[in-house]
C-alpha positions in Angstrom: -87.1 25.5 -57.3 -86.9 21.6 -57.7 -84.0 20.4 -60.1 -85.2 18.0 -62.9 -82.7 15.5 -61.7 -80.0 16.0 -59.3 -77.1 18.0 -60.7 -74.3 15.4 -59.4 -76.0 12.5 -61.3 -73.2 12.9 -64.2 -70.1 13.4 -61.6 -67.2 11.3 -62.8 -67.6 8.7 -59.5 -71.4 8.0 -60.1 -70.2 7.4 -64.1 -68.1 4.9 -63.2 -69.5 3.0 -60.6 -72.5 2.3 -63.0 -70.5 1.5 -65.9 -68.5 -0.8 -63.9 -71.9 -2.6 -63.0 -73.0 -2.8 -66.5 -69.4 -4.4 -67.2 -68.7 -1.4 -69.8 -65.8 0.7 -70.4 -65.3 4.3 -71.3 -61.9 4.2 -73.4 -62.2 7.3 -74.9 -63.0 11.0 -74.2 -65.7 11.4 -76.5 -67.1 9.1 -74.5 -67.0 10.7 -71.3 -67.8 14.0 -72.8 -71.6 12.2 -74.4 -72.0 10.7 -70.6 -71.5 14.0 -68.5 -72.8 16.3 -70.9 -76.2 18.1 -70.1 -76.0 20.8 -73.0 -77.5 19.5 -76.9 -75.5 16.9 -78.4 -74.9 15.2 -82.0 -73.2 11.8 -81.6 -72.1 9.6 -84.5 -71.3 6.8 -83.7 -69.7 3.5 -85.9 -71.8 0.4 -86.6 -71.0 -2.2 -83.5 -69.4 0.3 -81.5 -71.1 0.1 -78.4 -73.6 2.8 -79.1 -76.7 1.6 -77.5 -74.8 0.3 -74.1 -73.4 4.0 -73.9 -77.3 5.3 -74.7 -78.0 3.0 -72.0 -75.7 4.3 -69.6 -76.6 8.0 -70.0 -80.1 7.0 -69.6 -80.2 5.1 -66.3 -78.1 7.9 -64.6 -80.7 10.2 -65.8 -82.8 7.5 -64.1 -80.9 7.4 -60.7 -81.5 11.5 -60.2 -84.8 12.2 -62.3 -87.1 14.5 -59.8 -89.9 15.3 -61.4 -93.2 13.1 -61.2 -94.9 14.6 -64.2 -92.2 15.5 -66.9 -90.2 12.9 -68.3 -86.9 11.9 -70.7 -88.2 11.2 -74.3 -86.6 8.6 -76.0 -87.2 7.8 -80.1 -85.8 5.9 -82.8 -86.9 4.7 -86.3 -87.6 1.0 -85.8 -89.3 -1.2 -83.1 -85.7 -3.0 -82.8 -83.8 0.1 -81.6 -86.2 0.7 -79.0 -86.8 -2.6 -77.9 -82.9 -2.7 -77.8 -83.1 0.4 -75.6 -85.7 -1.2 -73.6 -83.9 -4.1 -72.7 -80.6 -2.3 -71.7 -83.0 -0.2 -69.2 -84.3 -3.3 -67.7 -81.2 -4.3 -66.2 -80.7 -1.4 -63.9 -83.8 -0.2 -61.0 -82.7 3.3 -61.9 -83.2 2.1 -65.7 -86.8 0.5 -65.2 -87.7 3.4 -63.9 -87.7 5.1 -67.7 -90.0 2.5 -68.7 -93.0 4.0 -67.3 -94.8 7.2 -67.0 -94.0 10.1 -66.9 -90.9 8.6 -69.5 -91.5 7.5 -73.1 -89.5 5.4 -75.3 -90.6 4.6 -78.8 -90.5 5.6 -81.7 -91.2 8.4 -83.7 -94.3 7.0 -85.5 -95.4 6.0 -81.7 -94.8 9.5 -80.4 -96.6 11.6 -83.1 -99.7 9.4 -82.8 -99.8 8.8 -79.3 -98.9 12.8 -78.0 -100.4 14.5 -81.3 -102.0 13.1 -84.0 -104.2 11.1 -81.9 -105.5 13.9 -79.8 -106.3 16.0 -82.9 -108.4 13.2 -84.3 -110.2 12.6 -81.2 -110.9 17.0 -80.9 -112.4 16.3 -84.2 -114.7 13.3 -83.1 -112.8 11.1 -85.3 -112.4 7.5 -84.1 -108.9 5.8 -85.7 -110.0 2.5 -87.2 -106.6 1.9 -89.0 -103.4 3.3 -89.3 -101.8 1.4 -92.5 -101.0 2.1 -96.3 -102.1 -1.5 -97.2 -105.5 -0.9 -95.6 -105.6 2.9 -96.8 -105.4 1.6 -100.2 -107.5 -1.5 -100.1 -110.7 1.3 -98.5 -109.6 3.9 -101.1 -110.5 2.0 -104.1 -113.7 0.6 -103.0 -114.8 3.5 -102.1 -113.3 5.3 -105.6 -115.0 2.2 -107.0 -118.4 1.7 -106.0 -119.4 5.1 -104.3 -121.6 7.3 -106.8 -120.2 10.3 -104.9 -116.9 9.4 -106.8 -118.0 8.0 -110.4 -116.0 11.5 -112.2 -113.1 11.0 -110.7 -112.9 7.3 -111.2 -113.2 7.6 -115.3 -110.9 9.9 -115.4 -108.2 8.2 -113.6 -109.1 4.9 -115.5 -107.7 6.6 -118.3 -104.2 8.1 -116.8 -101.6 5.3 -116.6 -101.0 4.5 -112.6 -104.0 7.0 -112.1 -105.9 4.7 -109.7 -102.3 5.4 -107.3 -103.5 9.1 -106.7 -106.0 7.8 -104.8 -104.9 4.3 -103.1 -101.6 6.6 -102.4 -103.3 10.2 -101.3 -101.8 12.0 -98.5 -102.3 14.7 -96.1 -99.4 17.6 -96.6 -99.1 20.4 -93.8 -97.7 23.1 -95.7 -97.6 26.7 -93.6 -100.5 25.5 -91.3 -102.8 24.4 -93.6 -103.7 21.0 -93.9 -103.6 20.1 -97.5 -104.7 16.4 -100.1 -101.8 15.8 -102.3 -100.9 12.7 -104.3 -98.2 10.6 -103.5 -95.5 12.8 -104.6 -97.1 15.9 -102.5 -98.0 17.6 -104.8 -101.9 18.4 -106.2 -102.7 15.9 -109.2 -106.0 18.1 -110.2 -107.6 21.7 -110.4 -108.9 22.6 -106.8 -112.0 23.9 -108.2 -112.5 20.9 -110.9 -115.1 18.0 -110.8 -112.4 15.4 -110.4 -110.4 17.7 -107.7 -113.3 18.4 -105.6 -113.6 14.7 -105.5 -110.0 14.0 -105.1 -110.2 15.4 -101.5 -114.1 14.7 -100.7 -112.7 11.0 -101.2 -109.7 12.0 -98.5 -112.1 13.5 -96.1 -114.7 10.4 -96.3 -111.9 8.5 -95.2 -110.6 10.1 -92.8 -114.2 10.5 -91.3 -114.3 6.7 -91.1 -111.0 6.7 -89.3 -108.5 5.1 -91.9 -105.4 7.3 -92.2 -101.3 6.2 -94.0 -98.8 6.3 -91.8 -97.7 9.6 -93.6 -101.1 11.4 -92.7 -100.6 11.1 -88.7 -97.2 13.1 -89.0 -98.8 16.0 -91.3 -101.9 15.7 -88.8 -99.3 16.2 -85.8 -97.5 18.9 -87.2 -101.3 20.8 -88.4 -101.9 20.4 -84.7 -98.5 21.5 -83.1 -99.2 24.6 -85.5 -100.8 25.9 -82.0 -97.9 27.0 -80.0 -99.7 26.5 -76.6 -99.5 22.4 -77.9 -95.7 23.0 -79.2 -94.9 24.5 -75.7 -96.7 21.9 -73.8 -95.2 19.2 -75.3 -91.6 21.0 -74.6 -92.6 21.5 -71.1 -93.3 17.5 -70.7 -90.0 15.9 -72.2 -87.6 18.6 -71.6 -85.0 15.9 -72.1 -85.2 13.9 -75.8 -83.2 11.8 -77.3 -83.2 10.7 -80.7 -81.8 7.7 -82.4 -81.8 8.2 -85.9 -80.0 4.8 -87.1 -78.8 5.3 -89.9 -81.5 8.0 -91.7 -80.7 11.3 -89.9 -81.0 12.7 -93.6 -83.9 11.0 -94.1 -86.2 12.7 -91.8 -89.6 13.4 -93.6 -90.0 17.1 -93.3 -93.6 16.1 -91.3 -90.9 14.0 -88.7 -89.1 17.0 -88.0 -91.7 19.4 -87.1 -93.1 16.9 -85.3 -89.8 16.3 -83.2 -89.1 20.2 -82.8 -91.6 20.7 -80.6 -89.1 19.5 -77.9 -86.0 21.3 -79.3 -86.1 24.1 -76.4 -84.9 21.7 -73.5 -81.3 19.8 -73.8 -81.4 16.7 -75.8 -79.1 14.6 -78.2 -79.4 12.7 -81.7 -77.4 9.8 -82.4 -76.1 8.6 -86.2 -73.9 6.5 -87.7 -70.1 7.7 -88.4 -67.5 9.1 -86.1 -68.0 10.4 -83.0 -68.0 14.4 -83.0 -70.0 17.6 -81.4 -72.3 19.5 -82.8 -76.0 20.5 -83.4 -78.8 18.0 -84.0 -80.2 18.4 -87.3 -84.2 17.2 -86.4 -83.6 18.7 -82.8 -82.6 22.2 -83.5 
């Protein structure tokens, strides 16, 4: 049976020499401990304490021993800054550049729900994405809400609720056990299922979404509909078996949708990175 990556890639010497060729130090134990440890791991970490260059480290040993051709380290964060920070840390290292392409992802979590689930669910559907953006959701919501006949109920009523015409330019999808669900901004249902302005509610929704025009929101409640088939949330456990998470400073933020999305990987080792002091524990979104 072929290793992932080779079990001495954490031994104290290899840790060393790299760090030493990166110009970093490992003054503490916690530290060391994060570097050598295969098992699931919650490090916080203080602002401007070095936590990206130690990220970095852990990563391009990974790099130096990875085996397998097909199955890869997963690494997310929240903004396009902490992965291009990532990114650039890589670079520096041939071991390190070699996370930077396939079978390896770094991104971030908006990236990896549309690109490993969302996207694929849309396309099994025969749905081509056009736009992924609230501005553009919005602006497509209320012409539509507008001018289409199919929508002329729903329209007067909302023209007569204060903010009303935001149920619409702000309607999202909701997974809630399995079911894919149209819920106003607050996720919750603003009308009757069976009424007039209800049925229209989500007929509006569906239009939409068969032209391809989605919020950022509805590809993470599309993702987690679709990892509701556990041969998808195995599959996708099978392919990153190693994740990482860099949550910044929002590890209680995590949408409910973000979670389930980033569970799927939860099976295999992985760790989650936060602001504060450095200390063990389980990952919240990994678990």
């Amino acid at each position: 049976m072929t290793h992932l990556y080779a079990p001495d890639v954490f031994i104290k010497d290899k840790v060393e020499a790299l760090a030493q060729q990166l110009g970093l130090e490992l003054p503490h134990q916690e530290h060391g401990d994060f570097i050598q440890s295969a098992e699931r791991l919650d490090l916080q970490v203080a602002p401007g304490s070095g936590k990206t260059s130690l990220v970095g480290l852990k990563l391009a040993l990974l790099g130096q021993g990875w085996n397998s051709p097909t199955r890869g380290i997963c690494v997310l964060s929240h903004a396009n800054t902490a992965k291009d920070e990532i990114s650039s840390r890589l670079a520096i290292t041939p071991a390190g550049r070699r996370l930077l392409q396939y079978p390896h992802f770094i991104g971030t979590v908006q990236s990896f729900t549309n690109t490993f689930f969302a996207l694929s669910a849309l396309r099994a559907r025969g749905i081509e994405v056009q736009a992924v953006d609230d501005d553009t959701y919005a602006a497509a919501a209320l012409r539509l809400l507008e001018h289409h006949p199919a929508f002329r109920t729903l329209n007067a009523f909302l023209g007569k609720r204060r903010n009303g015409y935001a149920l619409v330019s702000e309607a999202r999808y909701v997974c809630d056990a399995g079911k894919l669900t149209t819920t106003g901004p607050d996720g919750t249902q603003p009308f009757k299922p069976d009424s007039p302005s209800g049925r229209q509610f989500v007929a509006l929704k569906e239009k939409l979404t068969a032209q391809g025009i989605f919020r950022y929101h509805d590809m993470f409640a599309l993702a987690e509909h679709h990892l509701s088939q556990q041969q998808l949330a195995e599959a996708a456990a099978h392919r990153f078996p190693f994740v990482l998470l860099d949550v910044g400073g929002r590890r209680t933020g995590l949408a409910t949708s973000q979670a389930a999305a980033l569970k799927t990987c939860s099976d295999a080792p992985g760790e989650a990175l936060s602001s504060g002091a450095i200390r063990r524990g389980t990952p919240v979104v990994l678990q």
